[in-house]
N, C-alpha and C positions, 0 to 999 in steps of 0.2 A: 365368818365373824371370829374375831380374834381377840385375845386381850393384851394390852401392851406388856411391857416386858417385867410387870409385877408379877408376883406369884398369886396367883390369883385362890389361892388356901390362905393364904398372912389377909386377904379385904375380904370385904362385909360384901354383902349380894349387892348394895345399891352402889360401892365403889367399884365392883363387878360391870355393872351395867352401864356407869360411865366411862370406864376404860372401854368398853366395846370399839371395836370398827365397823363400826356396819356401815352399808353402802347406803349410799342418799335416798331419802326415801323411808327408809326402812325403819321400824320405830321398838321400842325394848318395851318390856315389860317385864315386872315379876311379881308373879302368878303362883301358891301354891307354892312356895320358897324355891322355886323354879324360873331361869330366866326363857323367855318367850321374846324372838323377834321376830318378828310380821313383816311382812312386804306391804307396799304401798297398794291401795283397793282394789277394787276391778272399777271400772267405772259402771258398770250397775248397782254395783254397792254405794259406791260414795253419792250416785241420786238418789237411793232411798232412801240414804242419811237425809241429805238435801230436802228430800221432800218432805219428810217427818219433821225436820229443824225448825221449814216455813210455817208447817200447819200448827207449830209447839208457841213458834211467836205469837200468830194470831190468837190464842188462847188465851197465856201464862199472862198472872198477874204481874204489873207491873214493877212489883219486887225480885221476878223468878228472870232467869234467862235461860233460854239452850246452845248452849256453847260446847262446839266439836273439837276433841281431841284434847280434851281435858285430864290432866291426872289426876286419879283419885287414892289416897292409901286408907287404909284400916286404922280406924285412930288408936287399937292396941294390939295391932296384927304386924308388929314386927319391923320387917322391911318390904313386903308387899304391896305392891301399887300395881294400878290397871291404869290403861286410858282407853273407855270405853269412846265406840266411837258419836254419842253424843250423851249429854248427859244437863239434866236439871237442877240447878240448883240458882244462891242469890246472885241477883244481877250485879250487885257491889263487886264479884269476883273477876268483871272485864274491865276493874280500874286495880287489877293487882300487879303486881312485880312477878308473883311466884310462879309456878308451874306446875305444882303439887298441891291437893286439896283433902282436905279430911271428908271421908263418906258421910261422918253423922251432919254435914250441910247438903248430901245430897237427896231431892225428892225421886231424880230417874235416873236410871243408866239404859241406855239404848244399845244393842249389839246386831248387826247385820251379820250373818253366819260367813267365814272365810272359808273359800275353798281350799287353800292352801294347808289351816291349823281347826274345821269346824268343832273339834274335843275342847280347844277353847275358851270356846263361847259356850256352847251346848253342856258341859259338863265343869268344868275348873271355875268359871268365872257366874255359873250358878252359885256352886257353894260360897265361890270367895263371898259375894255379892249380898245373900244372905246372912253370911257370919260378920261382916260390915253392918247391918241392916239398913241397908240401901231399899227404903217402902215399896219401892216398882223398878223392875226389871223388864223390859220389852226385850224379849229375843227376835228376829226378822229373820227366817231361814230362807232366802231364794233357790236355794238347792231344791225344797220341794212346795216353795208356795206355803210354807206355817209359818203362825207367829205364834207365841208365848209369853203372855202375860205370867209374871210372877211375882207374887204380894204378901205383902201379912208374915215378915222376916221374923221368927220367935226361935232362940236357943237355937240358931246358927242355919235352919231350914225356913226354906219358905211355906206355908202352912197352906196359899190357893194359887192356883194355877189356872189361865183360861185358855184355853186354846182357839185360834180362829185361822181362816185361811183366806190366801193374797184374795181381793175385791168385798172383804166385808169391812164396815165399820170398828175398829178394836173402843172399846171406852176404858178408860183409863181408871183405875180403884186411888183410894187416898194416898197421898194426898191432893191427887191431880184429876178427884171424882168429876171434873167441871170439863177435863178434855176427851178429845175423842180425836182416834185418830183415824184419818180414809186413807184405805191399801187398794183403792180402784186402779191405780196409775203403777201399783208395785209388779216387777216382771220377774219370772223365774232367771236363773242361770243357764244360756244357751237357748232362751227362747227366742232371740235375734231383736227389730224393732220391737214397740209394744203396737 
């Protein structure tokens, strides 16, 4: 990853992160006033995205969408943005132009843990996510079969936390008290088929 021939001390982190060259596929972020580029999924990752998306349609009121690979920034955090890899908020947002969204529209961020960067998900994109107050955080770790519910965002921390593991029901806290999500179908990392 390279940047082109600016001095990249004279731009800002998100002119940083457009200059990038990253290879097809590959997607920036900046996380913790740090830039983060991720390689494209595993493909067991991007089905439990998949499958989480399907069972979030069937639920979500018809105001809500869950829409993958959505940008989200910090509406006073700077130049920081994620794109978690699914995330809930209004359905008006699949008739936008843009590509960046303010968190205080978002009800979920959804993160499957990457084998590549899991400090990420697990630790950077908690606090960011919190200090956003984004209501619900699903963490999906396939490295060892956990998820993490994270809710109730006050003064920059999340105040509850549920823990559950891949084949139980998760339900989801407010403001998506009405969904529940099934991890019957969810596979570890190097478990092979399911």
């Amino acid at each position: 990853m390279t940047l082109s021939a600016a001095d990249p001390r004279s731009c800002s982190l998100r002119e940083a992160a457009n200059q990038l060259n990253v290879p097809e596929g590959w997607r920036v972020e900046i996380v913790g006033s740090g830039l983060v580029v991720s390689p494209t999924p595993l493909g067991r990752h991007a089905g439990i995205i998949d499958d989480i998306a399907e069972q979030l349609a069937r639920q979500l009121r018809d105001d809500r969408a869950a829409l993958q690979n959505i940008a989200v920034e910090g509406v006073d955090d700077g130049e920081d943005y994620t794109i978690p890899d699914l995330t809930v908020l209004p359905a008006a947002v699949k008739f936008e132009d843009d590509w960046l969204f303010p968190a205080d529209i978002v009800d979920l961020a959804v993160e499957v843990v990457s084998l590549s960067n899991p400090n990420n998900d697990t630790v950077n994109k908690v606090q960011e996510y919190a200090e956003w107050g984004i209501p619900v955080y699903l963490l999906v770790d396939p490295r060892d079969g956990g998820i993490v519910t994270y809710s109730d965002p006050v003064d920059g921390e999340y105040r509850a936390q549920h823990k559950s593991r891949f084949g139980e029901a998760v339900q989801l806290p407010k403001p998506l008290a009405d969904v529940s999500i099934d991890t019957a179908a969810f596979t570890r990392y190097g478990s092979g088929r399911p």
